[in-house]
PDB file of N, H, CA, C and O in Angstrom:
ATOM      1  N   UNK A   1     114.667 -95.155 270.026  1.00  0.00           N
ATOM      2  CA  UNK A   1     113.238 -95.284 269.711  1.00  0.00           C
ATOM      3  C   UNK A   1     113.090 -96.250 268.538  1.00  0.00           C
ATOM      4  O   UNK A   1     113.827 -95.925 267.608  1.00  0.00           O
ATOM      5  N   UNK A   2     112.349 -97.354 268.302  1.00  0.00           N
ATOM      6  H   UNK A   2     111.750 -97.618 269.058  1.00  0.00           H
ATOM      7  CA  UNK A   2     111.754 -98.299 268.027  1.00  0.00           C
ATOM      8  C   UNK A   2     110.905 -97.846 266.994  1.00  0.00           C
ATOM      9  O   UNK A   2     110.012 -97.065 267.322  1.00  0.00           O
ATOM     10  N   UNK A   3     111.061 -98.362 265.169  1.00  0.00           N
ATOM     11  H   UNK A   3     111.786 -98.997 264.902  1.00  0.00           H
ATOM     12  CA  UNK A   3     110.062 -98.030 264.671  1.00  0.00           C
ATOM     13  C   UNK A   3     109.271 -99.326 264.656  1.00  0.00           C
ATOM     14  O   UNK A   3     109.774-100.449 264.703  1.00  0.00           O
ATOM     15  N   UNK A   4     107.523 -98.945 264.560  1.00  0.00           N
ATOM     16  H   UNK A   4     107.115 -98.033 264.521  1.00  0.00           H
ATOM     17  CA  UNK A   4     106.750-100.211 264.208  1.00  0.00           C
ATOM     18  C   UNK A   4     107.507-101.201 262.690  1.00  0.00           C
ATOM     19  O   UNK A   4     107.805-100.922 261.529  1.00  0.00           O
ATOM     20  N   UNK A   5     107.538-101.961 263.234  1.00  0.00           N
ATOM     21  H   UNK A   5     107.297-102.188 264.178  1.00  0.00           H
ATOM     22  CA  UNK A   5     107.491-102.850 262.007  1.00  0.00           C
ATOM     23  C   UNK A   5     106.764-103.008 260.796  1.00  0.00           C
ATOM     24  O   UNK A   5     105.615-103.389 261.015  1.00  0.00           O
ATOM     25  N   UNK A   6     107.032-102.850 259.607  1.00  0.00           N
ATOM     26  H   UNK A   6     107.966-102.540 259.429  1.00  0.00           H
ATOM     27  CA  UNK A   6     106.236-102.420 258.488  1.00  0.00           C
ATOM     28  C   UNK A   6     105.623-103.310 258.116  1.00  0.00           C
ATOM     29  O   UNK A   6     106.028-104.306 258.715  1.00  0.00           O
ATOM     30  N   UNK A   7     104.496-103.663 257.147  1.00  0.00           N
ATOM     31  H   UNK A   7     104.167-102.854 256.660  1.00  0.00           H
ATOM     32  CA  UNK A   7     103.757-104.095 256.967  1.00  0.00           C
ATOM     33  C   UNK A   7     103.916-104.846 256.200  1.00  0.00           C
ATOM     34  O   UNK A   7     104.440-104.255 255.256  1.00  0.00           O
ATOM     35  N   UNK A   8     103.714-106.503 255.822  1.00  0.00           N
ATOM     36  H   UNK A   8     103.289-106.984 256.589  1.00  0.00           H
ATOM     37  CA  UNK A   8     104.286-106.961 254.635  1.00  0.00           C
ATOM     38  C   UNK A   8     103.942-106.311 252.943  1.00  0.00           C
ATOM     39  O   UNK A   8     103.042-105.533 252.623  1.00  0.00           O
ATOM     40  N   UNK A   9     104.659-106.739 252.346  1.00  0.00           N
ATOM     41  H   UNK A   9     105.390-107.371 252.605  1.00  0.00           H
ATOM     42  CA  UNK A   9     104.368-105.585 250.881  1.00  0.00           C
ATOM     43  C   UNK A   9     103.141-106.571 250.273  1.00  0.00           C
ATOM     44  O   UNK A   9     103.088-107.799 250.196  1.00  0.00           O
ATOM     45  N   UNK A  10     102.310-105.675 249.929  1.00  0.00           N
ATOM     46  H   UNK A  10     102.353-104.678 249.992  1.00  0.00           H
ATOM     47  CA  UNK A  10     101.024-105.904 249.049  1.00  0.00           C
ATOM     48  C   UNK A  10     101.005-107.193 247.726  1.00  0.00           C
ATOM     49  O   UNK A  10     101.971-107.090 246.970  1.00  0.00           O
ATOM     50  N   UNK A  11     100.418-107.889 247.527  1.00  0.00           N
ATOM     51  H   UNK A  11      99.633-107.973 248.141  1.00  0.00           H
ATOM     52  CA  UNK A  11     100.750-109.188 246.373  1.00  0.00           C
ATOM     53  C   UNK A  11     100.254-108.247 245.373  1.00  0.00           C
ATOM     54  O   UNK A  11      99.040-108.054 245.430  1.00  0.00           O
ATOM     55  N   UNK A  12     100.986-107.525 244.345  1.00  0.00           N
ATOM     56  H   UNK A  12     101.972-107.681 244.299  1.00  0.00           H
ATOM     57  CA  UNK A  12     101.158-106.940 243.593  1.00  0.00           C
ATOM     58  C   UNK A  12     100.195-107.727 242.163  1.00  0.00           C
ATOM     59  O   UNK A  12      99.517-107.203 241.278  1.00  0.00           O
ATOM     60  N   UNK A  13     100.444-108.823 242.387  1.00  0.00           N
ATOM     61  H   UNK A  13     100.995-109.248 243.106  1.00  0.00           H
ATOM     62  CA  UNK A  13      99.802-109.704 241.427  1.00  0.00           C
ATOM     63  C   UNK A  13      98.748-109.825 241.433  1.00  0.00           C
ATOM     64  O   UNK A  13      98.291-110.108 240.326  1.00  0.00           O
ATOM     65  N   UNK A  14      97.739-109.706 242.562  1.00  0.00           N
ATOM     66  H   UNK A  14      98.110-109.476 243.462  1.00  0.00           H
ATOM     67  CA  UNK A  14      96.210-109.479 242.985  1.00  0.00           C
ATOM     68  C   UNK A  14      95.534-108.482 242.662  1.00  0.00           C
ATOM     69  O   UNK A  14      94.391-108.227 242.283  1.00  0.00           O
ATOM     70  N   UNK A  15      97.237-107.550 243.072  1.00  0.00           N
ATOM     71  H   UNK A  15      98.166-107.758 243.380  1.00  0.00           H
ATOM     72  CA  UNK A  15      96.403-105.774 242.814  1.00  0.00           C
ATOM     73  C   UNK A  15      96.608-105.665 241.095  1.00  0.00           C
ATOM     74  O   UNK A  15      96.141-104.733 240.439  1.00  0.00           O
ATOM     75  N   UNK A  16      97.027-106.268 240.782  1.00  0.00           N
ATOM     76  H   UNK A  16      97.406-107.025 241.314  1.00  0.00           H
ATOM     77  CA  UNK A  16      96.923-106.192 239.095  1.00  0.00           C
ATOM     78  C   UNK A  16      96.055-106.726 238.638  1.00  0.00           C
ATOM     79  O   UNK A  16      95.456-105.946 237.898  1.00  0.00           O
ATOM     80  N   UNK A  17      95.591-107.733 238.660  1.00  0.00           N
ATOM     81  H   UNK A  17      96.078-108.367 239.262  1.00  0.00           H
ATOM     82  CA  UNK A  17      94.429-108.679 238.631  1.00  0.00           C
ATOM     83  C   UNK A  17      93.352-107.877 238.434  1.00  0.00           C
ATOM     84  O   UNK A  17      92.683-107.737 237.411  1.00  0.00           O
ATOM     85  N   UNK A  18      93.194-107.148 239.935  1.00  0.00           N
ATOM     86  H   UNK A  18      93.738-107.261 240.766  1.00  0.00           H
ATOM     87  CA  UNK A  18      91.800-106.480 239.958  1.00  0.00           C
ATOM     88  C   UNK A  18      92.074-105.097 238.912  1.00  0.00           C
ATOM     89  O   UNK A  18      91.189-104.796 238.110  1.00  0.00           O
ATOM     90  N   UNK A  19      92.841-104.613 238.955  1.00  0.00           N
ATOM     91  H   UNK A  19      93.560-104.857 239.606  1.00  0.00           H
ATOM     92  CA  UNK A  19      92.978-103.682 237.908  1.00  0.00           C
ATOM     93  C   UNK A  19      92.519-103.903 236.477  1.00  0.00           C
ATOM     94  O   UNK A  19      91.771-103.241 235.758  1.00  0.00           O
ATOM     95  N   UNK A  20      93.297-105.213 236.244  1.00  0.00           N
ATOM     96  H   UNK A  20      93.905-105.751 236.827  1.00  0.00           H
ATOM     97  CA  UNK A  20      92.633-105.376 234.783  1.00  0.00           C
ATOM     98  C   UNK A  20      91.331-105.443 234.710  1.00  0.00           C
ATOM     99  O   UNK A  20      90.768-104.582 234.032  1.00  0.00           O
ATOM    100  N   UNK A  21      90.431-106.597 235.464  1.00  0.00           N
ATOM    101  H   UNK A  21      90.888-107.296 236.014  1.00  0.00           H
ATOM    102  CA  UNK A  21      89.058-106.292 235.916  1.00  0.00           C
ATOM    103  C   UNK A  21      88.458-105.598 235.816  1.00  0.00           C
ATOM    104  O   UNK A  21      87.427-105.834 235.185  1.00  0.00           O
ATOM    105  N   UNK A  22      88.683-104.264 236.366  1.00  0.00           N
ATOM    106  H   UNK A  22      89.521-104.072 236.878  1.00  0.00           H
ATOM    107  CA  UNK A  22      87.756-103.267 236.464  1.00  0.00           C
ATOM    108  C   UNK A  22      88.278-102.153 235.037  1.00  0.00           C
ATOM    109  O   UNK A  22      87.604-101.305 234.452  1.00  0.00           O
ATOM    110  N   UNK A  23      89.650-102.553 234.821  1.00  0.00           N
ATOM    111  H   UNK A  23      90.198-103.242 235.297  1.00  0.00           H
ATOM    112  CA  UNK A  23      89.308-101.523 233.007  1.00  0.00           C
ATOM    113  C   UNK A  23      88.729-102.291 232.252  1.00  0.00           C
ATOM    114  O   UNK A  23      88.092-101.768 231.337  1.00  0.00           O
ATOM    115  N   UNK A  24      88.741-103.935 232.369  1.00  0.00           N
ATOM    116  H   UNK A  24      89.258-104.360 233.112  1.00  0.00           H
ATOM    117  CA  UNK A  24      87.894-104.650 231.232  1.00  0.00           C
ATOM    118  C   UNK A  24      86.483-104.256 231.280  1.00  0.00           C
ATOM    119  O   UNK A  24      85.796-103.978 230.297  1.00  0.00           O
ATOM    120  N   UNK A  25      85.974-104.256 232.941  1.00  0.00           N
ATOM    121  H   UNK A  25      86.532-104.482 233.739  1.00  0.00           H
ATOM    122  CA  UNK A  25      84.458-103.791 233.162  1.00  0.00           C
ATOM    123  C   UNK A  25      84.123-102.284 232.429  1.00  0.00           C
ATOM    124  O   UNK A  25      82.968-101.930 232.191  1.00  0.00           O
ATOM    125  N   UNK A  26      85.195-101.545 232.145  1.00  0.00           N
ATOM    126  H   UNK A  26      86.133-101.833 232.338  1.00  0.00           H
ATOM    127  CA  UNK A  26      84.750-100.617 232.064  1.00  0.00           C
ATOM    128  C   UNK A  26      84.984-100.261 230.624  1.00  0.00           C
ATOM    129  O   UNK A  26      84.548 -99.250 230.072  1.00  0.00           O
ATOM    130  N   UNK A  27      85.817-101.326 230.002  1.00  0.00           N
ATOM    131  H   UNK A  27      86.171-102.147 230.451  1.00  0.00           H
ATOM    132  CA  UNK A  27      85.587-100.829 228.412  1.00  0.00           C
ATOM    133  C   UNK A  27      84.691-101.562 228.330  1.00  0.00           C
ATOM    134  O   UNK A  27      84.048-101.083 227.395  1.00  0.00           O
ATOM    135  N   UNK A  28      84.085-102.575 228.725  1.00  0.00           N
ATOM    136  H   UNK A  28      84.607-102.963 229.484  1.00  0.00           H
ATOM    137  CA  UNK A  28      82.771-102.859 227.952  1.00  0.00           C
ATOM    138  C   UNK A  28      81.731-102.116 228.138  1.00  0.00           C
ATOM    139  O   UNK A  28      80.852-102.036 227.279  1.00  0.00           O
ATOM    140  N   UNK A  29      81.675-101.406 229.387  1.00  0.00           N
ATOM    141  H   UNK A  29      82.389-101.471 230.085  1.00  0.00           H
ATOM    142  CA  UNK A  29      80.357-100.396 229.814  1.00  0.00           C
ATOM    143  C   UNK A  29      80.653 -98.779 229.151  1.00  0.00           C
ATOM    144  O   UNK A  29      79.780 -98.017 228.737  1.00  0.00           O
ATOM    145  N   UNK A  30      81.794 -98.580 229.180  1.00  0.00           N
ATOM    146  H   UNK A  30      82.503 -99.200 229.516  1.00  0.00           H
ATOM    147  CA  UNK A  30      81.728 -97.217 228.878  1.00  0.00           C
ATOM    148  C   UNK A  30      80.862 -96.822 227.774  1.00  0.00           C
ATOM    149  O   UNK A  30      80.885 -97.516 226.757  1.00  0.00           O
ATOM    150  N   UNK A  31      80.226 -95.970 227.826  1.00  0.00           N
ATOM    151  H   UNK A  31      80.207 -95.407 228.652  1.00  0.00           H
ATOM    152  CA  UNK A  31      79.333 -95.394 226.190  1.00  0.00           C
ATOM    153  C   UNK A  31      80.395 -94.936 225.454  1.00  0.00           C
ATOM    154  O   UNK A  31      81.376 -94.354 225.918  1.00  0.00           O
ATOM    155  N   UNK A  32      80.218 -95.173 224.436  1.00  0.00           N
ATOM    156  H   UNK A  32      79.421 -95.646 224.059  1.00  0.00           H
ATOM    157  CA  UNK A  32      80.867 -95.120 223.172  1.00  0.00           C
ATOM    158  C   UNK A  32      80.123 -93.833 222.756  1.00  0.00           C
ATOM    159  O   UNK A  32      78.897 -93.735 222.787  1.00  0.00           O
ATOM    160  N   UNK A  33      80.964 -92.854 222.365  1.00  0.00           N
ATOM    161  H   UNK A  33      81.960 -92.934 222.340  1.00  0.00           H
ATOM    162  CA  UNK A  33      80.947 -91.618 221.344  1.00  0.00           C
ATOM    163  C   UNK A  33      80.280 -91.800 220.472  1.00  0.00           C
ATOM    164  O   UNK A  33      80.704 -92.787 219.872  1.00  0.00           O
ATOM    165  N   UNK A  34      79.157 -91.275 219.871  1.00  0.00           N
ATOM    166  H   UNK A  34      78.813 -90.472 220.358  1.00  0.00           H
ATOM    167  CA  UNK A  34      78.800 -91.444 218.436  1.00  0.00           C
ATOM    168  C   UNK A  34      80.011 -90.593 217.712  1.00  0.00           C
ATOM    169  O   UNK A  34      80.900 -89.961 218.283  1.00  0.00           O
ATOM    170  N   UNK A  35      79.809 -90.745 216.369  1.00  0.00           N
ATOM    171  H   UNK A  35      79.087 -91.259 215.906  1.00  0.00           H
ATOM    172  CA  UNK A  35      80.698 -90.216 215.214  1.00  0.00           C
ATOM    173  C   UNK A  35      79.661 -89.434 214.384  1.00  0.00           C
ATOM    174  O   UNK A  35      79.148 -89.890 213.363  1.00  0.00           O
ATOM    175  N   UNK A  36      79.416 -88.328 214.857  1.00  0.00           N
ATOM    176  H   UNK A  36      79.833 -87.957 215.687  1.00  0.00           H
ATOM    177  CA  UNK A  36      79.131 -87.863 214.525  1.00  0.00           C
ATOM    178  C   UNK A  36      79.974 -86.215 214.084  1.00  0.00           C
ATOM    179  O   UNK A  36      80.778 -85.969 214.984  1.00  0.00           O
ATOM    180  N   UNK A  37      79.988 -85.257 213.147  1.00  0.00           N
ATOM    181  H   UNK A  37      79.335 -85.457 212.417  1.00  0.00           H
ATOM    182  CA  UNK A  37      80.631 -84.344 213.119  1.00  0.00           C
ATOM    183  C   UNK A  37      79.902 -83.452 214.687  1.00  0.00           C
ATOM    184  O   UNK A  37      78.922 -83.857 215.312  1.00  0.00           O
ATOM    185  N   UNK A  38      80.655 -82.301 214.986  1.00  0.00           N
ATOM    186  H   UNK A  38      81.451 -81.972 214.478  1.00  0.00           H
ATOM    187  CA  UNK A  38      80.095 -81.221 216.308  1.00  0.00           C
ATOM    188  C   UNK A  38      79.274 -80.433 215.358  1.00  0.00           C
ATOM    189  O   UNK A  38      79.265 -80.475 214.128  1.00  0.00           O
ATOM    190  N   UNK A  39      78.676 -79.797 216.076  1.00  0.00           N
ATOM    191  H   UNK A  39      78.684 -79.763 217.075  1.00  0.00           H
ATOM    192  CA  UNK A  39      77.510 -78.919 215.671  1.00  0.00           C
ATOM    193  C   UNK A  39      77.904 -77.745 215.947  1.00  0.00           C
ATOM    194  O   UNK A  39      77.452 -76.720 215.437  1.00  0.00           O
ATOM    195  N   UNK A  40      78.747 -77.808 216.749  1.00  0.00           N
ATOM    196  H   UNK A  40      79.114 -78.640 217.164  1.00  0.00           H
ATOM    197  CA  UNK A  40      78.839 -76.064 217.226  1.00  0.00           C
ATOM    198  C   UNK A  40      80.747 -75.816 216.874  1.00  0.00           C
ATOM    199  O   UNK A  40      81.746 -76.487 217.135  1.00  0.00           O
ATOM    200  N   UNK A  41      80.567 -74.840 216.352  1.00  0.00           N
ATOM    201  H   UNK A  41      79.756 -74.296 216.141  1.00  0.00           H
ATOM    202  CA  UNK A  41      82.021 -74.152 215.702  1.00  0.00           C
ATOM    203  C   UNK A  41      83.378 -74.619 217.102  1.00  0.00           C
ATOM    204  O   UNK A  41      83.057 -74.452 218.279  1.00  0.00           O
ATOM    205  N   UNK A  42      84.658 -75.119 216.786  1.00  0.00           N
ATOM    206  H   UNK A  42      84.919 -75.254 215.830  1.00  0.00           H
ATOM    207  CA  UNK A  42      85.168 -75.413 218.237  1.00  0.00           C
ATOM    208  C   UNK A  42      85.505 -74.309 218.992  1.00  0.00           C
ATOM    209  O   UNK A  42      85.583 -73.391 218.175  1.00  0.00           O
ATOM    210  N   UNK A  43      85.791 -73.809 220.285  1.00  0.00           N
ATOM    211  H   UNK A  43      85.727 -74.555 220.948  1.00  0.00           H
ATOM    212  CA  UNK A  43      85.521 -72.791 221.033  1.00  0.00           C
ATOM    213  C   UNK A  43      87.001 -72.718 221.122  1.00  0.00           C
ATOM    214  O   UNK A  43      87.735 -73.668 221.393  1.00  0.00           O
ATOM    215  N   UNK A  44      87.391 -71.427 220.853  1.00  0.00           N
ATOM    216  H   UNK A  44      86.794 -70.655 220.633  1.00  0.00           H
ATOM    217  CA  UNK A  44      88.704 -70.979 220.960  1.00  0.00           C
ATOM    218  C   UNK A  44      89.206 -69.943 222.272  1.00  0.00           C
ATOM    219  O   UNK A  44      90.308 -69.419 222.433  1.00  0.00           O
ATOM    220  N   UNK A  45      87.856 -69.851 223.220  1.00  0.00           N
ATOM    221  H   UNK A  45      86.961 -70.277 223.090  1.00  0.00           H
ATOM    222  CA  UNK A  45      88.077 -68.726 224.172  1.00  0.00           C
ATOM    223  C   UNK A  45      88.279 -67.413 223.891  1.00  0.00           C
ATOM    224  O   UNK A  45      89.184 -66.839 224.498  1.00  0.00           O
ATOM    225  N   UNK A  46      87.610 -66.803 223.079  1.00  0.00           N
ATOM    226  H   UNK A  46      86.875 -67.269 222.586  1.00  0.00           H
ATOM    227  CA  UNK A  46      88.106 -65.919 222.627  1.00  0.00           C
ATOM    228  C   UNK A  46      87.035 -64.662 223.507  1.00  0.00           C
ATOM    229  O   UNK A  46      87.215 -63.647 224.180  1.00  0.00           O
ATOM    230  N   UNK A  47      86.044 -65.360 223.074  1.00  0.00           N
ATOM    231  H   UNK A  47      85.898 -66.184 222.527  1.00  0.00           H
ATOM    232  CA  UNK A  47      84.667 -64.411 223.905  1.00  0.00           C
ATOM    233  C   UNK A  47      84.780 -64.384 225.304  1.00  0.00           C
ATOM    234  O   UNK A  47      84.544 -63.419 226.032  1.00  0.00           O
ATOM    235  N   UNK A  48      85.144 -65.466 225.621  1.00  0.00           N
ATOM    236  H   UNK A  48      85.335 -66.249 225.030  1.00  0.00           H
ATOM    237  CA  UNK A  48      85.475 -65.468 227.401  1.00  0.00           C
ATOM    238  C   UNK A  48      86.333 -64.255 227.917  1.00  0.00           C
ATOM    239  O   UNK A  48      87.539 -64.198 227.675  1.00  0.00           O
ATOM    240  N   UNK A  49      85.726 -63.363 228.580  1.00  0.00           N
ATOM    241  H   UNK A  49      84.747 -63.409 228.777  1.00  0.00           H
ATOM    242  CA  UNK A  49      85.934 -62.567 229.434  1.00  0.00           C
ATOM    243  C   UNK A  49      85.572 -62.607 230.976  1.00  0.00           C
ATOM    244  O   UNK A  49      84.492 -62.966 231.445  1.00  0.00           O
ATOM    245  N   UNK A  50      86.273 -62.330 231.413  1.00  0.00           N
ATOM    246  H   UNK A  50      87.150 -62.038 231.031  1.00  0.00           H
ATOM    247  CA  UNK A  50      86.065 -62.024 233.085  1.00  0.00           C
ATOM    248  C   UNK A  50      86.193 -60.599 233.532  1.00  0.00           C
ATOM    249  O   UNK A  50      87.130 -59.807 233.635  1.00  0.00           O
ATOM    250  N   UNK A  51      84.451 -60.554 233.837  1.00  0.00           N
ATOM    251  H   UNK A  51      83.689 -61.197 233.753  1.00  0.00           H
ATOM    252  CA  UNK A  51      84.088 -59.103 234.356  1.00  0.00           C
ATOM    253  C   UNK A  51      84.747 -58.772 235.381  1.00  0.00           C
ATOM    254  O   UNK A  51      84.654 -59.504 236.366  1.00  0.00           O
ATOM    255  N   UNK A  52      85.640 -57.518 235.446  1.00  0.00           N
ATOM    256  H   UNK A  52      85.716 -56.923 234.646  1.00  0.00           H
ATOM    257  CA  UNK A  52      86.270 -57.047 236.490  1.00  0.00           C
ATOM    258  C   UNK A  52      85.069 -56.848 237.817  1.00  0.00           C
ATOM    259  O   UNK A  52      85.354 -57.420 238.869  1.00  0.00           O
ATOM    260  N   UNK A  53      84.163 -56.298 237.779  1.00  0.00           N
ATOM    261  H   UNK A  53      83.931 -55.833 236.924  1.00  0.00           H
ATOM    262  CA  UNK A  53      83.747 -55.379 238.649  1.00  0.00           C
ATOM    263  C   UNK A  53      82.715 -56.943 239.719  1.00  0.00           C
ATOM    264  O   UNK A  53      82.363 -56.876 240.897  1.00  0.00           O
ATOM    265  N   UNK A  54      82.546 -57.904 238.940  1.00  0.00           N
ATOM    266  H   UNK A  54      82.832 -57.958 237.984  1.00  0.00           H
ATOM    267  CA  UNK A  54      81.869 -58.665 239.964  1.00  0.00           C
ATOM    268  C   UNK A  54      82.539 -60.182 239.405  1.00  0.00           C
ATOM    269  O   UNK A  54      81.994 -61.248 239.688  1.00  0.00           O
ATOM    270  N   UNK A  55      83.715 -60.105 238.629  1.00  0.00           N
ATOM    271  H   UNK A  55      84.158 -59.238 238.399  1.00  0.00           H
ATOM    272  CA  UNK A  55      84.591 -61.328 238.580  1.00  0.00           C
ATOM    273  C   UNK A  55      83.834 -62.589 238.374  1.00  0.00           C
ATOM    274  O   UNK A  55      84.097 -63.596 239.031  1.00  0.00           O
ATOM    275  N   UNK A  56      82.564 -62.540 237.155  1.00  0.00           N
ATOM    276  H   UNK A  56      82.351 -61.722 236.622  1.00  0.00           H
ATOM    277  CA  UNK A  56      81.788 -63.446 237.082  1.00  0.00           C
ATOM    278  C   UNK A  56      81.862 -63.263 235.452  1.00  0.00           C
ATOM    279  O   UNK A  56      81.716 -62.134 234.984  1.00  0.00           O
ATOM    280  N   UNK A  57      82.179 -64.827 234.267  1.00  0.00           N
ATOM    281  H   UNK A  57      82.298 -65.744 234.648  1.00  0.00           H
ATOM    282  CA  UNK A  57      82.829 -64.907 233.255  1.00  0.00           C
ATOM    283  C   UNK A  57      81.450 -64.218 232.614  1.00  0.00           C
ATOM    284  O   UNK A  57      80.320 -64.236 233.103  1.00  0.00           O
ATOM    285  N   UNK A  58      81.894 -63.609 231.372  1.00  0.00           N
ATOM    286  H   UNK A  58      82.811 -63.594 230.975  1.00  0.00           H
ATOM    287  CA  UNK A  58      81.025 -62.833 230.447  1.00  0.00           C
ATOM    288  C   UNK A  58      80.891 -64.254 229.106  1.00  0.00           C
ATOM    289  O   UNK A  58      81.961 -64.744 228.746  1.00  0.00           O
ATOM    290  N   UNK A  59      79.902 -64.668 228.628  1.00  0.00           N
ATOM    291  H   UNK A  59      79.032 -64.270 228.920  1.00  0.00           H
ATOM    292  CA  UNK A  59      79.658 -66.052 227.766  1.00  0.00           C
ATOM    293  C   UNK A  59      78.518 -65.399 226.769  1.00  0.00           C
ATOM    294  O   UNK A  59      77.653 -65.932 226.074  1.00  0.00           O
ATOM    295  N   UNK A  60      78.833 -64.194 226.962  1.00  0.00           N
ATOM    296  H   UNK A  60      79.535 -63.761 227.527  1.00  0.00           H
ATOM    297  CA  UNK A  60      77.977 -63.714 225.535  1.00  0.00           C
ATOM    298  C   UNK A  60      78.091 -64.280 224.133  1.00  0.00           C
ATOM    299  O   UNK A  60      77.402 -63.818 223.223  1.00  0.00           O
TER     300      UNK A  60
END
């Protein structure tokens, strides 16, 4: 049995190309973070519970 013949390999150099492209597009578009401090204390999971009886998280 006969396998198909494979496909020539991809120009690697094109597919890099466009790669850079689209992270350059996208550091210039991405929104930028303000610097600002958080407002809210950082969340340690501590309150997170999962109600046994209907397995839906408790976020009191």
């Amino acid at each position: 049995m006969l396998t198909p013949p494979l496909p020539p390999p991809p120009d690697i150099d094109k597919q890099v190309m466009r790669l850079k492209k689209v992270l350059d597009h996208l550091v210039h578009t991405w929104p930028v973070p303000r610097s600002q401090p958080p407002t809210d204390p950082p969340d340690d999971g501590a309150q997170d519970s999962v109600d046994a009886a209907d397995g839906k998280a408790d976020l009191d």
